[in-house]
PADO-308682 format. One line per field, with one value per residue: x, y negated, z negated of N, C-alpha, C, CB in turn; residue number from 1. Coordinates in Angstrom, 2 decimals, decimal comma, m for minus. Atoms other than C-alpha are relative to their C-alpha. Glycine has a CB too. Example, Ala and Ser with C-alpha at 12.3 -4.5 7.8 and 13.67 -1.06 7.14 Angstrom:
BEGIN
neast = c(0,89; m0,82) $
nnorth = c(1,19; 1,19) $
nup = c(0,00; 0,06) $
caeast = c(12,30; 13,67) $
canorth = c(4,50; 1,06) $
caup = c(m7,80; m7,14) $
ceast = c(0,90; m0,77) $
cnorth = c(m1,20; m1,09) $
cup = c(0,00; m0,73) $
cbeast = c(m0,99; 0,41) $
cbnorth = c(m0,03; m0,46) $
cbup = c(m1,25; 1,42) $
nr = c(1; 2) $
//
This chain:
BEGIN
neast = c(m0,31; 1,11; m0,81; m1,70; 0,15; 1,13; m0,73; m1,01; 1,28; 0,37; m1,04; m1,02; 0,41; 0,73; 1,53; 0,33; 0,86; 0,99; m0,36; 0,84; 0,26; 0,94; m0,09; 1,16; m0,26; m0,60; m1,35; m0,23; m0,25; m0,36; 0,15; m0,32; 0,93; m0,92; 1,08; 0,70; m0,34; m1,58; m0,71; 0,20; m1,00; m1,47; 0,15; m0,17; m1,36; m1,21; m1,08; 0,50; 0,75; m0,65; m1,39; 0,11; 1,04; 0,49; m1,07; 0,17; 1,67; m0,20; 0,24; 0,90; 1,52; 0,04; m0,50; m0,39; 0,89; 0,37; m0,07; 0,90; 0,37; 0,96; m0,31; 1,48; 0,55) $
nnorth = c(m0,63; 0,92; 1,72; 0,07; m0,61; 0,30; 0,75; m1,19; m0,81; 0,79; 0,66; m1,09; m1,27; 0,41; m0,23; 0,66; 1,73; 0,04; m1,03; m0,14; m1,26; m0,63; m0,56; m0,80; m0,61; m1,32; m0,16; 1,27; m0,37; 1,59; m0,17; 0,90; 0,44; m0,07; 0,35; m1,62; m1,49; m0,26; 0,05; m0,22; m1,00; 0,28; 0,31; m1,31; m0,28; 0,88; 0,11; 0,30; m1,35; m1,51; 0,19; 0,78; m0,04; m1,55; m0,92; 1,31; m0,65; m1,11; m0,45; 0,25; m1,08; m0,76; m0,55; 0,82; 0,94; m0,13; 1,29; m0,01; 0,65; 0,03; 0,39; 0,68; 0,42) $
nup = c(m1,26; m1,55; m0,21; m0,77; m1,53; m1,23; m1,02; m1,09; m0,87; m0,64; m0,71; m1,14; m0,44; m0,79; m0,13; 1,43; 0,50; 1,29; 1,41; 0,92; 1,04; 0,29; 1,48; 0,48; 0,81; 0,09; m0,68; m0,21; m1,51; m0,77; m1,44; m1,15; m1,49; m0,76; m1,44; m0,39; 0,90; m0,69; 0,65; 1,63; m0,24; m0,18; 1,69; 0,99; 0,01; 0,50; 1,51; 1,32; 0,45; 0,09; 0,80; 0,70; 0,91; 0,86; 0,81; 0,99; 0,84; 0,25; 2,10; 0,48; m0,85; 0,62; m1,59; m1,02; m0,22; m1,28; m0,95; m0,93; m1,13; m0,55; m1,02; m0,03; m0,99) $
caeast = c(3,96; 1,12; 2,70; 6,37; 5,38; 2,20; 4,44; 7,07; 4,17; 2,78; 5,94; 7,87; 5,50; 4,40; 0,54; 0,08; m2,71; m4,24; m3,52; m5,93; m6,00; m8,81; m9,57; m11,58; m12,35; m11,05; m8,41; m6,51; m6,47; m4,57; m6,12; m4,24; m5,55; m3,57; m4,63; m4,78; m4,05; m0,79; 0,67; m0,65; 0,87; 4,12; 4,05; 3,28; 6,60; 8,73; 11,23; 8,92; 6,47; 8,28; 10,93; 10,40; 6,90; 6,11; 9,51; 8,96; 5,32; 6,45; 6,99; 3,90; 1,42; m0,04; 0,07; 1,12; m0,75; m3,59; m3,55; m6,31; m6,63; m9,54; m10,27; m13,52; m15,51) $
canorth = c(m3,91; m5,46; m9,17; m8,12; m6,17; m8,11; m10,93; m8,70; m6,65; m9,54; m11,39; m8,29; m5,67; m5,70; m6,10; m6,84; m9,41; m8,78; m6,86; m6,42; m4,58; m2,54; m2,05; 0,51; 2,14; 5,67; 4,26; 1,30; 1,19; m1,31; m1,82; m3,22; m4,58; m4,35; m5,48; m1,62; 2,09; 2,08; m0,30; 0,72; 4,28; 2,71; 1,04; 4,46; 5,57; 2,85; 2,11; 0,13; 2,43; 5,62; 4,20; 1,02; 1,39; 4,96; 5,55; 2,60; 4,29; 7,44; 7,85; 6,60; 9,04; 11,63; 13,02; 12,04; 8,83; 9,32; 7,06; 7,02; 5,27; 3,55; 2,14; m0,64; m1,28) $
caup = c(m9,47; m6,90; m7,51; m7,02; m3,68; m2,54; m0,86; 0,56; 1,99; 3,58; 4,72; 6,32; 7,04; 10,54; 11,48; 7,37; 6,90; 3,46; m0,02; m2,44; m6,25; m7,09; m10,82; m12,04; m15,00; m13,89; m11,57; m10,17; m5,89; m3,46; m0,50; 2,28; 5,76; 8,64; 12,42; 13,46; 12,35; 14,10; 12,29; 8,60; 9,84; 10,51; 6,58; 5,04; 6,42; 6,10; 3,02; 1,17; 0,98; 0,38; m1,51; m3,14; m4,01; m4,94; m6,15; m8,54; m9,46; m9,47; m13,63; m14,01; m11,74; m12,83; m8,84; m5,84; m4,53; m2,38; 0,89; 2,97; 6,65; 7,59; 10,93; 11,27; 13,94) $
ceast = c(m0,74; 0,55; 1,15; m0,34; m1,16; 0,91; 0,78; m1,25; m0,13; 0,75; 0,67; m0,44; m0,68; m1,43; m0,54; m0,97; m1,23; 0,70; m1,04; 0,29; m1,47; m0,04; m1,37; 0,30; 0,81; 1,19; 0,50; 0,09; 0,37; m0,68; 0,60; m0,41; 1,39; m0,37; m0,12; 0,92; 1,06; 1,09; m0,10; 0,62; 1,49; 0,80; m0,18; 1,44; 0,76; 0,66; m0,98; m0,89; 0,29; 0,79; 0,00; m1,04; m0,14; 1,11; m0,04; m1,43; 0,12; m0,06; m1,09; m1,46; 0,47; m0,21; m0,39; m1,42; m0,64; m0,39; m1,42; m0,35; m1,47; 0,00; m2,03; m0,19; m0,92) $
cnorth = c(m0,68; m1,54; 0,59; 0,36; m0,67; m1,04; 0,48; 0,20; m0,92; m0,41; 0,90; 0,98; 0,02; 0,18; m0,16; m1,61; m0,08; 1,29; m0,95; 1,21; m0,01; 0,67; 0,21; 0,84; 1,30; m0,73; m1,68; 0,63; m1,48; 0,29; m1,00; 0,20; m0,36; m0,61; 1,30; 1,14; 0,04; m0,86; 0,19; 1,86; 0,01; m0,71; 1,37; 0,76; m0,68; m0,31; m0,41; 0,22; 1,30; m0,28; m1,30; m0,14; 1,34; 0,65; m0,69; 0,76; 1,00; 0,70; m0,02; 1,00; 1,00; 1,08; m0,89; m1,05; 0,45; m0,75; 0,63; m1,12; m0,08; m1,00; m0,90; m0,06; m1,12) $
cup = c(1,15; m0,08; 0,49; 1,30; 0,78; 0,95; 0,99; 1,04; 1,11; 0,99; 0,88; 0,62; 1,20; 0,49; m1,52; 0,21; m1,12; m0,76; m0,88; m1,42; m0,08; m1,18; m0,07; m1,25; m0,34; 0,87; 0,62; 1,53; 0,46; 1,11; 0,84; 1,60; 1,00; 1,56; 0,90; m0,41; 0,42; m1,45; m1,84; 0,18; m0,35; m1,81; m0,75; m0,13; 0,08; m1,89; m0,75; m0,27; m0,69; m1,02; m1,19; m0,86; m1,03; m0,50; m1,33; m0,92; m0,62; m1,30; m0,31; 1,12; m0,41; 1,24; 0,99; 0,48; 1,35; 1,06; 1,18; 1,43; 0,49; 1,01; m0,05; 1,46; 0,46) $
cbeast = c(m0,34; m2,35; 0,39; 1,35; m0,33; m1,72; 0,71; 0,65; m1,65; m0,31; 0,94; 1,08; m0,73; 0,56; m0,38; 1,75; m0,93; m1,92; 2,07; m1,16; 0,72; m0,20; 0,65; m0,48; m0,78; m0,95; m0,24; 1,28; m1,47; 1,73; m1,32; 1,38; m1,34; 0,39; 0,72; m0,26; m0,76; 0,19; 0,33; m2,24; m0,03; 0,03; m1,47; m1,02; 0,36; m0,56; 1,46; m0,02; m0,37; 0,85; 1,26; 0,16; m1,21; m0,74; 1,66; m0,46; m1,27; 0,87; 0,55; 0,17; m0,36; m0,86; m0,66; 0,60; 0,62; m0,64; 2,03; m0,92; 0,72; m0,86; 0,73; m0,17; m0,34) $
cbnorth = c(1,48; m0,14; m1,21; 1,20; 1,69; m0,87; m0,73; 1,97; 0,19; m0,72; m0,60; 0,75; 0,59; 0,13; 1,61; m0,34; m0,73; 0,25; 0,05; 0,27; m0,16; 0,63; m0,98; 0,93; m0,03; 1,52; 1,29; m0,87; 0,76; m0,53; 0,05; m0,05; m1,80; 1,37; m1,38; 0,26; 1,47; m1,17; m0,93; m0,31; 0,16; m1,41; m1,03; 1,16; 0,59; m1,47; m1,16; m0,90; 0,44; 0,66; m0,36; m0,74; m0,16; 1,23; 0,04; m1,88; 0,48; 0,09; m1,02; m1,66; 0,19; m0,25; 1,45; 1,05; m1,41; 0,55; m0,24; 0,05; 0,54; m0,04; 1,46; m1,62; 0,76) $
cbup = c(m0,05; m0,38; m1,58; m0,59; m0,04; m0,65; m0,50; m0,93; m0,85; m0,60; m0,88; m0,55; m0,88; 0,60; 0,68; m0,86; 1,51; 0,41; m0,75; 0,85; m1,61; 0,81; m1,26; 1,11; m0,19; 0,65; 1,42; m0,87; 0,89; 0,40; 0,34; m0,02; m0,23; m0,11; 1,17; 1,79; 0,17; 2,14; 0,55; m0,73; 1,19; 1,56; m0,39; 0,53; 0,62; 0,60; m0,13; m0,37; 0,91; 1,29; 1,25; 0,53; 0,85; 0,99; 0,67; 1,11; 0,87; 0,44; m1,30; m0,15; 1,88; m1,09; 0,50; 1,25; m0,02; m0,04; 0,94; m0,82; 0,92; m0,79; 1,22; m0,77; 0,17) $
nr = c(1; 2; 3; 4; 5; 6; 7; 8; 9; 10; 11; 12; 13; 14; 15; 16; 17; 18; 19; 20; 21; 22; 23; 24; 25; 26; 27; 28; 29; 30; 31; 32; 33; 34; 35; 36; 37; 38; 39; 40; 41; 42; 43; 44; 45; 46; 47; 48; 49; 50; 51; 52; 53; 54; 55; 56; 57; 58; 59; 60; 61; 62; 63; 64; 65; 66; 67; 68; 69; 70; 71; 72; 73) $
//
């Protein structure tokens, strides 16, 4: 799943400039980097978020994915 969608991500998603997996013993996490909260907003609700990814995940969670926005300074 993170290979098929990290390019997409990258290539079409606007303000996208980094994806990362995060493996851990209790859990796996993507983190993606964006150039500000607006547009990592605008990615949570778009298709391939909503639809391509987490409909794709979906069988496999055990509940809904939790997304968290963070903003650096």
């Amino acid at each position: 799943m993170y290979g098929k969608y990290r390019q997409p991500f990258l290539d079409t998603v606007p303000g996208a400039t980094g994806k990362e997996l995060l493996v851990r013993d209790e859990d796996v996490q993507v983190l993606h980097r964006f150039r500000n909260a607006a547009d990592a907003e605008a990615y949570l609700a778009g298709d391939l978020f909503t639809r391509d990814v987490t409909g794709e995940l979906s069988p496999l969670l055990e509940a809904d994915p939790e997304t968290r926005l963070y903003d650096t300074v």
